[in-house]
Each structure stands twice: as structure tokens, then as C-alpha cells.
C-alpha positions as CSV (number, residue, x, y, z in Angstrom):
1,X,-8.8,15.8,28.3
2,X,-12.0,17.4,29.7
3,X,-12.5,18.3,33.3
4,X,-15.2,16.8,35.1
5,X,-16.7,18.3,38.1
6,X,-17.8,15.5,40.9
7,X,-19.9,16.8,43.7
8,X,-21.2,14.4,46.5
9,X,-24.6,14.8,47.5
10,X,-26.9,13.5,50.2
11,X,-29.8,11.8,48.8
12,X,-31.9,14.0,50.3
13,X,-35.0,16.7,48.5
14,X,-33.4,20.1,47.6
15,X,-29.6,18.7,47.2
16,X,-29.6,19.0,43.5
17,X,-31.4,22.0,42.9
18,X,-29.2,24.0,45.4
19,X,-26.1,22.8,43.2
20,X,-27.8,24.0,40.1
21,X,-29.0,27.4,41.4
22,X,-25.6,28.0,43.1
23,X,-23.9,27.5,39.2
24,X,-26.6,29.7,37.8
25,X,-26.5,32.3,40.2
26,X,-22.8,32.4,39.4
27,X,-23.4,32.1,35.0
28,X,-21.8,28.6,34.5
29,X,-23.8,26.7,32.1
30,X,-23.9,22.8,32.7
31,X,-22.9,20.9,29.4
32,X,-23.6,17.1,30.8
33,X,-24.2,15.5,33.7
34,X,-24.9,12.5,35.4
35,X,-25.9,10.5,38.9
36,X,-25.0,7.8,40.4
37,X,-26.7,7.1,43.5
38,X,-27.2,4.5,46.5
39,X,-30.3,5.3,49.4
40,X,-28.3,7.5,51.0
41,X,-25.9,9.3,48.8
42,X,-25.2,10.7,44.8
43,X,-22.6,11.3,43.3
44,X,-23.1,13.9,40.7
45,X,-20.9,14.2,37.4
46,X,-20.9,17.5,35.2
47,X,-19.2,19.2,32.6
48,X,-19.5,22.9,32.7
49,X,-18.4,25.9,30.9
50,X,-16.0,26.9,33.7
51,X,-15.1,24.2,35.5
52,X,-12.1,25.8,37.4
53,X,-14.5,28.5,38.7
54,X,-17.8,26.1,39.5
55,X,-15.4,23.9,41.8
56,X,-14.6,26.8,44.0
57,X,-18.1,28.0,44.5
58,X,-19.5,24.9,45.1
59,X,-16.8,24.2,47.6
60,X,-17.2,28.0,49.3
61,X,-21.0,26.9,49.6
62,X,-20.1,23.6,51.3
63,X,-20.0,20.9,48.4
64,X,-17.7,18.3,48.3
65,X,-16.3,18.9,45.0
66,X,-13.3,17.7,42.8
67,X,-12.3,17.2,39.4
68,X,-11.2,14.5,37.5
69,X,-10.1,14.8,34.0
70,X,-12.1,12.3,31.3
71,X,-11.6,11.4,27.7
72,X,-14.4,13.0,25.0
73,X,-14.5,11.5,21.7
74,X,-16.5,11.8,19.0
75,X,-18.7,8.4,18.0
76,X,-20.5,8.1,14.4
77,X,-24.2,8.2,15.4
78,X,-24.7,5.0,13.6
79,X,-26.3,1.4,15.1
80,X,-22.2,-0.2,16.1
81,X,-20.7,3.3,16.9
82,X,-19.8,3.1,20.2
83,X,-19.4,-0.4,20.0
84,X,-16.6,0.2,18.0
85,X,-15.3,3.0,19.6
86,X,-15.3,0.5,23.0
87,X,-13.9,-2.3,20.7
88,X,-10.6,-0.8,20.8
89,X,-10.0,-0.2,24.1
90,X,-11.0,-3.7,25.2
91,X,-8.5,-4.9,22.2
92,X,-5.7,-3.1,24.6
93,X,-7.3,-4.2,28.0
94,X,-8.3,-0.4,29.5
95,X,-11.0,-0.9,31.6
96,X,-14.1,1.6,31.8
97,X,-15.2,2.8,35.0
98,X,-18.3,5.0,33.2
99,X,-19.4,6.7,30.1
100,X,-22.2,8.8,29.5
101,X,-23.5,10.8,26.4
102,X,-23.1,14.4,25.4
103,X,-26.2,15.7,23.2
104,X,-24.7,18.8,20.7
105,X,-27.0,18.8,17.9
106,X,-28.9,16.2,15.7
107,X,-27.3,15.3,12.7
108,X,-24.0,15.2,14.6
109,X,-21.6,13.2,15.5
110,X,-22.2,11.5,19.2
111,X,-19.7,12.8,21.5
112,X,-19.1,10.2,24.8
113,X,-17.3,11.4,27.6
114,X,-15.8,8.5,29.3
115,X,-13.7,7.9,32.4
116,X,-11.3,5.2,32.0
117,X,-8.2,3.5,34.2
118,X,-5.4,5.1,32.0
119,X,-6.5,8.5,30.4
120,X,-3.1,8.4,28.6
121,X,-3.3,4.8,26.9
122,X,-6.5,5.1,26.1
123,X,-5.4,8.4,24.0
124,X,-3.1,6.9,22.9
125,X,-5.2,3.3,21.5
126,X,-7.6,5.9,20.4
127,X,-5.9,8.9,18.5
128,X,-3.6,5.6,16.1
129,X,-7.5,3.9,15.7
130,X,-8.4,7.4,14.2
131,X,-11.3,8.2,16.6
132,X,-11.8,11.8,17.2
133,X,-10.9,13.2,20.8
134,X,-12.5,16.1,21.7
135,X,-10.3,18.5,24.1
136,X,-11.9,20.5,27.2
137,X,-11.8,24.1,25.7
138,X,-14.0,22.9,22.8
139,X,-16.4,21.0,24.7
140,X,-16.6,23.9,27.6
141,X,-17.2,26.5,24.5
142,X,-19.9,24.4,23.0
């Protein structure tokens, strides 16, 4: 599984660039991200390089900021790829709280990083339907 950083922001001018300066001053590289957000509030999603590391400076310069561990797997970048990929896990009933897209490298492979009610099943549906997982270490070293 992958670690996923989740920082709470106020929907406010300045709040995502401080994040993003705060991980560059300290050398983590972002590898995805995403935002959810309301009027008032985000919630920001990212996958870094270090996550372990990014968590406790964010937090020492006053982020909310946990992880949460999500599934990566690799999707053929073909028209019905991620359809299938999300095929099987409605087949066994795992609902999908979110899913965004990790860009590598044209010519590639999609690689999806999803967040799902049973990390475990989900493997487990996915790994015997022969999809590709994708652990942390290789998508942090990316």
C-alpha cells in the first residue's frame, strides 16, 4: 500500500502555496495530488517521496496532517481500462471513496491510486484478477 499525506486547509489565498514551499524547502518532491474542497475548507491529498518525513514538518508548521494508506495499481491506458479495473471490485461489493490518476510517463501504463473501504479485500479481488499493485517504495522512488 502507498501512503497518502491528507492536510486540511482553509480555503483561504496563500494556504496551498505555504504547504508546497514548506515540502520544498525541506527536498520532498510531490508525486500526486488532489483537492477536495467546500467554501470554506480543502482537503488536500498527496503522495510524496517521503511521506513519513513531510507529515512531521507540516505538522511542526501547524498543518493538520495524517496519513492514510491507499491501493496503487497499474491500469492499461486503453478506452475500458479503468472500467475494468473498477469492474472487479464492484463484482465483490468494495465501495470507492476516491481515485485519482498518477501521470509517470506516456506510453505507460496508468497507475490509479485509489482509496477504498477495505484496503485488504480489495488486494486481495485485485492481485487473483491479475491487476498490477503498485507498492509505496516504488511509487515514492518514481
Amino acid at each position: 500500500m502507498v501512503k497518502q499525506i491528507s492536510i486540511f486547509l482553509e480555503n483561504k489565498c496563500g494556504r496551498l502555496v505555504k504547504v508546497t514551499q514548506v515540502l520544498g524547502k525541506h527536498k520532498i518532491n510531490i508525486r500526486a495530488l488532489t483537492i477536495a474542497d467546500t467554501s470554506d475548507f480543502g482537503i488536500l491529498r498527496l503522495i510524496v517521496d517521503k511521506p513519513d518525513e513531510a507529515i512531521d514538518v507540516l505538522k511542526s508548521e501547524g498543518f493538520m496532517a495524517s496519513a492514510t494508506e491507499v491501493i496503487a495499481v497499474e491500469v492499461p491506458d486503453t478506452p475500458g481500462g479503468l472500467a475494468r479495473v473498477l469492474e472487479y471490485l464492484e463484482e465483490a461489493e468494495i465501495n470507492i471513496e476516491y481515485l485519482y490518476s498518477f501521470v509517470e510517463k506516456p506510453e505507460q501504463d496508468a497507475l490509479i491510486l485509489m482509496r477504498v473501504e477495505s484496503n485488504e479485500k480489495a488486494m486481495e479481488v485485485l492481485k487473483q484478477r491479475q491487476v498490477k499493485i503498485i507498492d509505496g517504495p516504488a511509487i515514492y522512488n518514481l
